[in-house]
C-alpha positions in Angstrom: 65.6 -7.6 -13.0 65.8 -4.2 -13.9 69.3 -3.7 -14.8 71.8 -0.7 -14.3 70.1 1.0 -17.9 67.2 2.2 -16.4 64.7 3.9 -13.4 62.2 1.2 -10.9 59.5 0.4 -13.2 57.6 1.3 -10.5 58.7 4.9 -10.9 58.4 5.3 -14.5 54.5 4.0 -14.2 53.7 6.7 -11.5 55.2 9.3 -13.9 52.7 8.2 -16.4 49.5 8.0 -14.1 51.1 12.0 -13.2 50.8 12.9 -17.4 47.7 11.0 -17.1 46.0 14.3 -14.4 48.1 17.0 -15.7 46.9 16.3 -19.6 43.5 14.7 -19.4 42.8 16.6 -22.5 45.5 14.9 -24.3 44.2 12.2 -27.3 46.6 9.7 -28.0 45.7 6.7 -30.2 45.3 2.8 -29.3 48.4 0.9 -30.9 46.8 -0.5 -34.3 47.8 -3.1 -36.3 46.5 -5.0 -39.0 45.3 -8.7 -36.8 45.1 -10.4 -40.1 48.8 -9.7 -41.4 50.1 -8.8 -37.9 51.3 -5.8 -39.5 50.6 -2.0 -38.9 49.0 0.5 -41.3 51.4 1.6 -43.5 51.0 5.4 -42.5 51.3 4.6 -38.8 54.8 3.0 -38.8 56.3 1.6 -35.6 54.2 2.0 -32.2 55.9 4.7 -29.9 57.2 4.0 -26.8 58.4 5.8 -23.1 61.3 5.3 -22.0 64.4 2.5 -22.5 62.3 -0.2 -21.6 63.4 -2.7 -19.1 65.5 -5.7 -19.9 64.9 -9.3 -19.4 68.0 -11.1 -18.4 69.2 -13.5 -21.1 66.9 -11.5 -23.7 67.6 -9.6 -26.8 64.7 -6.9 -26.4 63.5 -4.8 -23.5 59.6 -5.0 -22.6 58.1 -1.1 -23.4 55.3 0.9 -21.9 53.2 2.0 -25.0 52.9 5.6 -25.4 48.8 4.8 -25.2 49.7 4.1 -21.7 49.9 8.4 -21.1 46.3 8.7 -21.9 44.9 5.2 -19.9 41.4 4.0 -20.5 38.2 3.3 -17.9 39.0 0.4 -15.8 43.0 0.5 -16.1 45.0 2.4 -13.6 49.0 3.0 -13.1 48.6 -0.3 -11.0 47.5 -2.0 -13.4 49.9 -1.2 -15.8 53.0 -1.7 -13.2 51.4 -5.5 -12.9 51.4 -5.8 -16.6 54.7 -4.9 -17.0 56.3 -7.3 -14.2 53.6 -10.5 -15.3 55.0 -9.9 -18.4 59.1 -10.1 -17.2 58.5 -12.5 -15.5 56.4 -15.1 -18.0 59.7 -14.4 -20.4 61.9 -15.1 -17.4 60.5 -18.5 -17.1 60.3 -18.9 -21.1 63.8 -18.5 -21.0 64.3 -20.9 -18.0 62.6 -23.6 -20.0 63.1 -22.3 -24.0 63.9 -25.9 -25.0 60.0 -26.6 -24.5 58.8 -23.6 -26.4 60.3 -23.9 -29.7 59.0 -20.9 -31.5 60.1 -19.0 -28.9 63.3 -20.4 -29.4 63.8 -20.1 -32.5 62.4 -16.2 -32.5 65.1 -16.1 -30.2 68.0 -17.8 -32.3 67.2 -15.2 -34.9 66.9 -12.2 -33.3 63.5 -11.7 -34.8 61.2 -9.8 -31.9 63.2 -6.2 -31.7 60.7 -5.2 -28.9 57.9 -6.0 -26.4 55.3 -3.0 -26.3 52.2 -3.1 -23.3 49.8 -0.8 -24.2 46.3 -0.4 -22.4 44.1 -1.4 -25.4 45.5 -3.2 -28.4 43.2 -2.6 -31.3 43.3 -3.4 -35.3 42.8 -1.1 -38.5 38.9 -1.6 -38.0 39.0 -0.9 -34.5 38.8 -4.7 -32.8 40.5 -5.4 -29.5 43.1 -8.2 -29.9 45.3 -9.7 -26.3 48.3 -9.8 -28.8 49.6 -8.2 -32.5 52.3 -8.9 -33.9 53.4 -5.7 -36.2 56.4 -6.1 -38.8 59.4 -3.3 -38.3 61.0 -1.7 -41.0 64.0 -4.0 -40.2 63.9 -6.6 -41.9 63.4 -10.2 -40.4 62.3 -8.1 -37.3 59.0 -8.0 -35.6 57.4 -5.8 -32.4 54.5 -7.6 -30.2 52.1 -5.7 -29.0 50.3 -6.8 -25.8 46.7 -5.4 -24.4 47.3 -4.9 -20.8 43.0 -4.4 -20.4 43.7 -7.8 -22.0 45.9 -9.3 -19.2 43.6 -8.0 -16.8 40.8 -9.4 -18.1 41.4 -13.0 -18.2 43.4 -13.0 -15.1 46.1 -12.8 -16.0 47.9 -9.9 -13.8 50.5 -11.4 -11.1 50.2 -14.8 -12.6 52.8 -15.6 -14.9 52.3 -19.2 -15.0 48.7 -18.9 -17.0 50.0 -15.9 -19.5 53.2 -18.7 -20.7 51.5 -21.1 -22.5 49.6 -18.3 -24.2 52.3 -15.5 -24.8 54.3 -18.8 -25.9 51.7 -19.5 -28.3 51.9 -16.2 -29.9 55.6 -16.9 -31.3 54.5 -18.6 -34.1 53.3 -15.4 -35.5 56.5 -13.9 -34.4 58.4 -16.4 -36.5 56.1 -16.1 -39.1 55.8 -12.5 -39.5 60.1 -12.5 -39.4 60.2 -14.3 -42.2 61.1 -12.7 -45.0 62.2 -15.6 -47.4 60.4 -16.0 -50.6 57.5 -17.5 -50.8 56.1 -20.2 -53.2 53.4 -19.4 -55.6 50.4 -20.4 -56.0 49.5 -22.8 -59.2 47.6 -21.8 -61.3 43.9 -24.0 -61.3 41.6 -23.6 -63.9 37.9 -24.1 -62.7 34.7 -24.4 -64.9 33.1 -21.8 -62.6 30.3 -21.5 -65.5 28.8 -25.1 -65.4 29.0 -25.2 -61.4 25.7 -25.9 -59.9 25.3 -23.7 -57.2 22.3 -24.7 -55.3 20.2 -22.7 -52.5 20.4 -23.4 -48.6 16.6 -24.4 -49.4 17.1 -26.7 -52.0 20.0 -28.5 -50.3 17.7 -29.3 -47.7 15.7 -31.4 -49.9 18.5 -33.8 -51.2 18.6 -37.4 -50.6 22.2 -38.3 -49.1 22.6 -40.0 -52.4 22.0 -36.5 -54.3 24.0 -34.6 -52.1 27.2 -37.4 -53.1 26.2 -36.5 -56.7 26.4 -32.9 -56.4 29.4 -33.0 -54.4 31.2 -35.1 -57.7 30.0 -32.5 -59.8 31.7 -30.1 -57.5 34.7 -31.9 -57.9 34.4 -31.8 -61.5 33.8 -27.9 -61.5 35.3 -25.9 -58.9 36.0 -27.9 -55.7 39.8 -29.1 -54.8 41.3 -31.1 -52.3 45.0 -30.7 -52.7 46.3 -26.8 -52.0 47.5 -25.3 -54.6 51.2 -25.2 -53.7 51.2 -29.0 -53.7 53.1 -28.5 -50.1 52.9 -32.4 -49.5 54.6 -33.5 -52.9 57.9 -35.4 -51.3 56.5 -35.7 -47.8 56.3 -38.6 -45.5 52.7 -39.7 -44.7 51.1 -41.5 -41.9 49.3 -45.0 -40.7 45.8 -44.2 -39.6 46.1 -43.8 -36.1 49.9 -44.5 -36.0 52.5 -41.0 -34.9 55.4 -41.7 -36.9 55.8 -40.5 -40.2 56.8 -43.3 -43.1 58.8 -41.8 -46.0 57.1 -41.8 -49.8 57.5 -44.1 -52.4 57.5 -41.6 -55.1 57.2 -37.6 -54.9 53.9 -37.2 -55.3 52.4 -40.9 -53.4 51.4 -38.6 -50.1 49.9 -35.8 -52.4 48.0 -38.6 -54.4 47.0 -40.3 -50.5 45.4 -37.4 -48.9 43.6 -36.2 -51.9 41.8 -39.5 -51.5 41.8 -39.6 -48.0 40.0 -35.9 -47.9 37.1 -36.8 -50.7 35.8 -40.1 -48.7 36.2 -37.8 -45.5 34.0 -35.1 -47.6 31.7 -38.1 -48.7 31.1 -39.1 -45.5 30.3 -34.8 -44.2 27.2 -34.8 -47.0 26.1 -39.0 -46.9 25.8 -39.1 -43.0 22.2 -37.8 -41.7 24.1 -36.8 -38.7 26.4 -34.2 -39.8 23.1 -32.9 -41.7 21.8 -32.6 -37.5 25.3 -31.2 -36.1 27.1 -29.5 -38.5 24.5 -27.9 -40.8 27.1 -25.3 -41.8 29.2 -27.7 -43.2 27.0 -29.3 -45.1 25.6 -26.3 -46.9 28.6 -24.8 -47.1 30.0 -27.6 -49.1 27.4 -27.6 -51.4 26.3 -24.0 -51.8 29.6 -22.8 -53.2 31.4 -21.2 -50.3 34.2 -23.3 -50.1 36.6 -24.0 -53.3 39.7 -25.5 -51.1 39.8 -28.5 -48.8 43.1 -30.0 -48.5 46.2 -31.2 -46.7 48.8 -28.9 -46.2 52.4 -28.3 -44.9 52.8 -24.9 -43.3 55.6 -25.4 -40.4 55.6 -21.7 -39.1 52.1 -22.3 -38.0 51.1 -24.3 -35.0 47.3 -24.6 -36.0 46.0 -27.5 -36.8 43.0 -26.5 -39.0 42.5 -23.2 -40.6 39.4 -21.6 -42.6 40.5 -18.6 -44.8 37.9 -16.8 -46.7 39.1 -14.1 -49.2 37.6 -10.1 -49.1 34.5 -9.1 -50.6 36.6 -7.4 -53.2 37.7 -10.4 -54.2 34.2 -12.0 -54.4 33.5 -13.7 -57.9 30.8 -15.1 -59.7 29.6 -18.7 -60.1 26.8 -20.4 -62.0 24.1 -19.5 -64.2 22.6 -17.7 -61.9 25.7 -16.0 -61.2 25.7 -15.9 -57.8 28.4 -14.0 -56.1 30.8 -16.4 -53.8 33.8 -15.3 -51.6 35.7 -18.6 -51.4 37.5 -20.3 -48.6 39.7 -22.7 -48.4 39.9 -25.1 -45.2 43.1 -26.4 -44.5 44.7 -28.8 -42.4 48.0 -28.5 -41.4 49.7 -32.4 -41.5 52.2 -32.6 -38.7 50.1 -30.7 -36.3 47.7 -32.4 -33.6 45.1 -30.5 -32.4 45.0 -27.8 -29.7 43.2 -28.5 -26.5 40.7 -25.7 -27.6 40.1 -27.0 -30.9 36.2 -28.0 -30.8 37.6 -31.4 -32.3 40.6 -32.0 -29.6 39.2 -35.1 -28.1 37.9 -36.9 -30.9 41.5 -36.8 -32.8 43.2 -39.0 -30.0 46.3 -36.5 -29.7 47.4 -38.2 -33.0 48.7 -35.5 -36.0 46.2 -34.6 -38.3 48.0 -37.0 -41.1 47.1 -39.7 -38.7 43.4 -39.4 -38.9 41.1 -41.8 -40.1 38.6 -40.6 -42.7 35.8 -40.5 -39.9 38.0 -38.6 -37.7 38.6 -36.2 -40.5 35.2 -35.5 -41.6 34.6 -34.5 -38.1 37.6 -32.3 -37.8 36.4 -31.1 -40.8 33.2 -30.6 -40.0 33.6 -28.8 -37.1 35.9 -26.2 -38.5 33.5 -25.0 -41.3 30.5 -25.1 -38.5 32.0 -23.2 -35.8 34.7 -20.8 -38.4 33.1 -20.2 -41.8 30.1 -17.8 -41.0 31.9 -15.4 -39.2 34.7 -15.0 -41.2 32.6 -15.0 -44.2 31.2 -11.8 -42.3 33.9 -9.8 -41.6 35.9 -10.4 -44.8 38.5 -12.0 -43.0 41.1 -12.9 -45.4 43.9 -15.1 -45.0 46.1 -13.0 -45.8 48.0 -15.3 -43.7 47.9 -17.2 -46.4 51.1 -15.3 -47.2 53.0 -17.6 -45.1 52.4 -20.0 -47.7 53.2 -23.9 -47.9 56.8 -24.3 -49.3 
């Protein structure tokens, strides 16, 4: 599969494990990019690469040996690398064999949007965190380059067995596709919030409510700060679904599904801080609820994204404050993308019946819910994770 363009693979990897003993001395950088816009430091540009590549029969872009790949890390030989590089080929040989069932794959494909594949041995971000895959913008426009860890691949098994890597590296395309995109993007409305008059209680205080004064703080939360339809009002003029039923029924008017799942989310909220037993499971979700951290629950429309719930917490920078006791929040938003039914490794998979999330009843959705602040909020409250892929935004 190597084509007429270029040396064996095989020969081009020895070549680097040879730089590798003549210049041991030689520092060369991980591959960065930015994991939470899939895009590379500005002053970094596009990664650097050895060689032509090697082509893919029936592909647009040739897979690339990083130049990382000259310096190697512990635990990573030229072996290593040489199995990347053909597990890789030959995943894409079978995506292309079968495109029809990967659709972001085929429509990265239809558009030209990944320029290049580039293995390097350790794929890391701007603050220095190992990612399997990055997807880094180019300065072409509509064009993208994915990155892939090779310590990665070789870590989960994945060397010599394509059949594992495809539904993984397929699963990666809807950043491709997202990242590609360089069509406008809506704007958020503007939402005016009493942030003043918001009673911001302590973890400690929360934990004495009655389930009926958690329900009355979570109205006055409503009445406040709290919202449950996203700000770009992505479901205004989209079909809607039955509880429990797949197939989506067209809206009476443009804003009836809007109007539906705002309901549908507040009894589903309702349910999260009434119920003793989410107060048992979920602790984080109750207390998040009610202690300020999250401003945004809501319904959403984002097709270039195949997840089916999403926390996003903005930067510490972008921390404001709340209450009279002015307590500094960083806000998230949890959203849950309509069409979409839930990954196999969502923590919620098996209670949502394989049915899209518009489908859900409100018990279902308090537990989907539920779940995603538990097991998502903390952490990414930590790190200052925005969502900066937010920037794919609902249109």
């Amino acid at each position: 599969m190597g084509g007429s363009r270029i040396a064996c693979h095989r020969s081009v990897v020895w070549t680097f494990a040879a730089v590798v003993g003549a210049c041991s001395v030689l520092f060369v950088p991980d591959t960065q990019a930015n994991h939470r816009d899939h895009q590379p430091p500005a002053d970094t540009g596009e990664p650097g690469v050895l060689g032509e590549g090697r082509e893919i029969p029936g592909a647009p872009f040739h897979v690339f040996l990083g130049r990382g790949a000259v310096a190697g890390v512990p635990g990573l030989d030229a072996s290593d690398l040489d199995a990347a590089v053909r597990t890789v080929i030959d995943t894409f040989t079978l995506m292309l064999q079968h495109r029809i069932d990967y659709p972001r794959f085929d429509e990265s494909l239809t558009k030209q949007a990944l320029k290049q594949v580039v293995i390097e041995p350790v794929v890391v971000n701007d603050e220095g965190k190992a990612f399997p895959f990055l997807v880094a913008r180019t300065k072409e426009p509509g064009r993208v380059t994915l990155l892939i860890s090779a310590s990665s691949l070789k870590d989960n098994g994945y060397l010599n067995h394509p059949n594992t890597l495809l539904p993984v590296l397929a699963r990666e395309f809807q950043w491709v596709v997202s990242k590609a995109d360089t069509a406008p993007k809506a704007k958020a409305v503007a939402v005016e919030r009493n942030l003043q008059k918001a009673p911001m209680l302590t973890d400690e205080e929360i934990a004495g409510l009655s389930a009926e004064e958690r329900a009355r703080l979570l109205q006055q939360l409503f009445d406040t700060y709290l919202r449950t339809v996203d700000d770009q009002k992505s479901l205004d003029g989209q079909p809607w679904y039955e509880v429990g039923m797949s197939t989506p029924i067209p809206p009476t008017h443009a804003d009836s599904t809007t109007k539906l799942y705002d309901i549908r989310i507040r009894e589903a909220l309702q349910k999260i801080v009434r119920d003793p037993s989410f107060l048992e499971q979920t602790p984080k979700a109750v207390r998040s609820l009610l202690n300020g951290k999250v401003w945004n629950v809501a319904y959403v429309k984002i097709d270039q994204r195949d997840w089916a719930t999403r926390t996003r917490v903005l930067p510490e920078e972008k921390a404001v404050v709340v209450g009279q006791r002015e307590r500094r929040i960083q806000p998230a938003a949890i959203l849950i993308n309509i069409h979409r039914p839930a990954a196999t490794d969502d923590p919620f998979y098996r209670g949502t019946q394989g049915l899209p999330m518009g489908a859900l009843s409100a018990d279902q959705l308090a537990q989907v819910i539920a779940l995603e602040i538990h097991h998502n909020i903390q952490e990414k409250s930590q790190s200052g994770h925005t969502a900066q892929d937010a920037l794919t935004a609902p249109k």
